[in-house]
N, C-alpha and C positions, 0 to 999 in steps of 0.2 A: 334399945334406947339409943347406941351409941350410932347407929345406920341412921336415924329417926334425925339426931342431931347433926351427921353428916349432911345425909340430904338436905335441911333447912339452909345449911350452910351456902345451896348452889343462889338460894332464892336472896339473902342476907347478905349476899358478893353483888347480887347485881343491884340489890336496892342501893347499896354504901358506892356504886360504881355511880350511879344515878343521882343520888343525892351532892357525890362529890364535885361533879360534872356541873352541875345546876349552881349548885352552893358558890363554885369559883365563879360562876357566871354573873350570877346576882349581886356578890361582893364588887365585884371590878364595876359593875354598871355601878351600888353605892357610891364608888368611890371616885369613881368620873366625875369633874368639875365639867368638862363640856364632853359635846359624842358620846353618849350615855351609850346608843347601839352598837357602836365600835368597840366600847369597851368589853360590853356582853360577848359579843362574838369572839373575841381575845380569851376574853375570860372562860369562856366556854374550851375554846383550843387549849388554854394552857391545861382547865381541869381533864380535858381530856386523855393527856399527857401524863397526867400525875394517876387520874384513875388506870391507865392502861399498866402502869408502874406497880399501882398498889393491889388491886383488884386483879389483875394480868399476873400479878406472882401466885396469887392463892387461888386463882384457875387453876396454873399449869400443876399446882400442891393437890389440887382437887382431881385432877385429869391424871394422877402421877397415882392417887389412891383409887383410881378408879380400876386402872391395868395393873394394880397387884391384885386385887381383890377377884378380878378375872383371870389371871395366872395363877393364884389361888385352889380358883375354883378348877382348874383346867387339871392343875400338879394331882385336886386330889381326886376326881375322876381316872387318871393315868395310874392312879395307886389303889385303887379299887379294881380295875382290869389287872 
């Protein structure tokens, strides 16, 4: 269950990366009085920035449990020889 919940995890990272992304996009175009597109494309970079911060830390948390779980596997193969 706990591999099951890992895994979903990689799919869950990149929808909230997505959604964050868009979400700042959408807000700044609301919030534009004039250059609604200018504001989007702003909005878009900055959520870029924030998703690469927040979504970007729990990759590398993701990619960091991925090579123990293969050092894992490796240590106890080496202890069965």
């Amino acid at each position: 269950m706990n591999k099951f919940l890992s895994d979903s995890l990689y799919f869950v990272n990149a929808l909230c990366a997505f959604l964050i992304i868009l979400g700042s996009g959408l807000v700044a175009m609301g919030s534009a009085k004039e250059n609604e597109t200018l504001a989007f494309v702003l909005g878009i970079a900055g959520g870029t920035i924030v998703s690469i911060l927040i979504c970007g830390s729990l990759a590398v948390l993701l990619s960091i449990k991925d090579e123990l779980v293969l050092l894992n596997k490796s240590m106890s193969e080496v202890e069965k020889n």
